[in-house]
C-alpha positions as CSV (number, residue, x, y, z in Angstrom):
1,X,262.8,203.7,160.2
2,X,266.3,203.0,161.1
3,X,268.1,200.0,162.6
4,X,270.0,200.3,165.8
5,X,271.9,197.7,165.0
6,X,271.7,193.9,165.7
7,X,271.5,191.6,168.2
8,X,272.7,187.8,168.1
9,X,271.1,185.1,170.4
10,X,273.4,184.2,172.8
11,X,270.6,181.7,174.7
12,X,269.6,178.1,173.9
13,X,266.0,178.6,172.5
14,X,265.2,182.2,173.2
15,X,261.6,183.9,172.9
16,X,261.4,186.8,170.9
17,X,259.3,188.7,173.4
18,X,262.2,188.9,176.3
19,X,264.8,189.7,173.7
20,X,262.2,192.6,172.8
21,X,261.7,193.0,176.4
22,X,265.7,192.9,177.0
23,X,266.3,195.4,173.5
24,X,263.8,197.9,174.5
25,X,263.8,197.3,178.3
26,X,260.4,197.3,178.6
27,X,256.9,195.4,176.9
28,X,256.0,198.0,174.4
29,X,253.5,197.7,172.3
30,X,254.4,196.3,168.9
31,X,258.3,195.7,169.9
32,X,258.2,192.1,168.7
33,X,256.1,192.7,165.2
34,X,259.1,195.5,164.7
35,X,261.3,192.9,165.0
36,X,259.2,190.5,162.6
37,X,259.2,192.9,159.8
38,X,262.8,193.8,160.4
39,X,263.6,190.2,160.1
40,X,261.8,188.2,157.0
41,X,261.9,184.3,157.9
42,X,262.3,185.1,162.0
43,X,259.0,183.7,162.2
44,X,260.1,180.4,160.2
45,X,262.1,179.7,163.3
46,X,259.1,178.8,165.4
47,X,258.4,180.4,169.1
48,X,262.0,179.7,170.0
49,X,264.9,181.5,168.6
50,X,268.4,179.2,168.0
51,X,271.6,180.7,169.4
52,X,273.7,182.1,167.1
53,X,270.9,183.8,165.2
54,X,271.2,187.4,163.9
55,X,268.6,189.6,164.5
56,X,268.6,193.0,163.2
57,X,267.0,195.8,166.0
58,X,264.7,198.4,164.6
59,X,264.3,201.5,166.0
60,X,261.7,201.0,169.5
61,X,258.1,201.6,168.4
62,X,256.5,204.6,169.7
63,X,253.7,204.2,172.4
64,X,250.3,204.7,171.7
65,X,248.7,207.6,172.4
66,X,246.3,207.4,175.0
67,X,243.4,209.4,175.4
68,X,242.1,211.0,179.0
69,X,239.1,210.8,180.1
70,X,238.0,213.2,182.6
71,X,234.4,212.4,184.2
72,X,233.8,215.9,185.3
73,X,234.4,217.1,181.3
């Protein structure tokens, strides 16, 4: 998987679910474990990210494939 790059916290105490949310521009599924195992020690840092950390940005996960279910089927 490759990076796109990184992003550094430019917020006082940020969550690493909006930054996912603000990366990836939407909640995806498994945006903020990407960024975990992108990031060895992120987790360290507690549910609050410090400004001026560097965070590298993996690719965006792909969605899950969902089935459909038809009644009439």
């Amino acid at each position: 998987m490759a990076d796109l790059g990184y992003y550094v916290v430019s917020e006082d105490a940020e969550r690493l679910d909006r930054i996912a949310r603000a990366l990836y521009g939407e909640d995806r599924p498994g945006a903020v474990e990407g960024l975990l195992d992108s990031n060895p020690g992120l987790a360290a840092l507690g549910p609050n990210i410090p400004r001026g950390t560097v965070i590298r940005v993996p690719e965006p996960p792909e969605p899950p494939a969902t089935a459909i279910v038809r009644p009439w089927e």
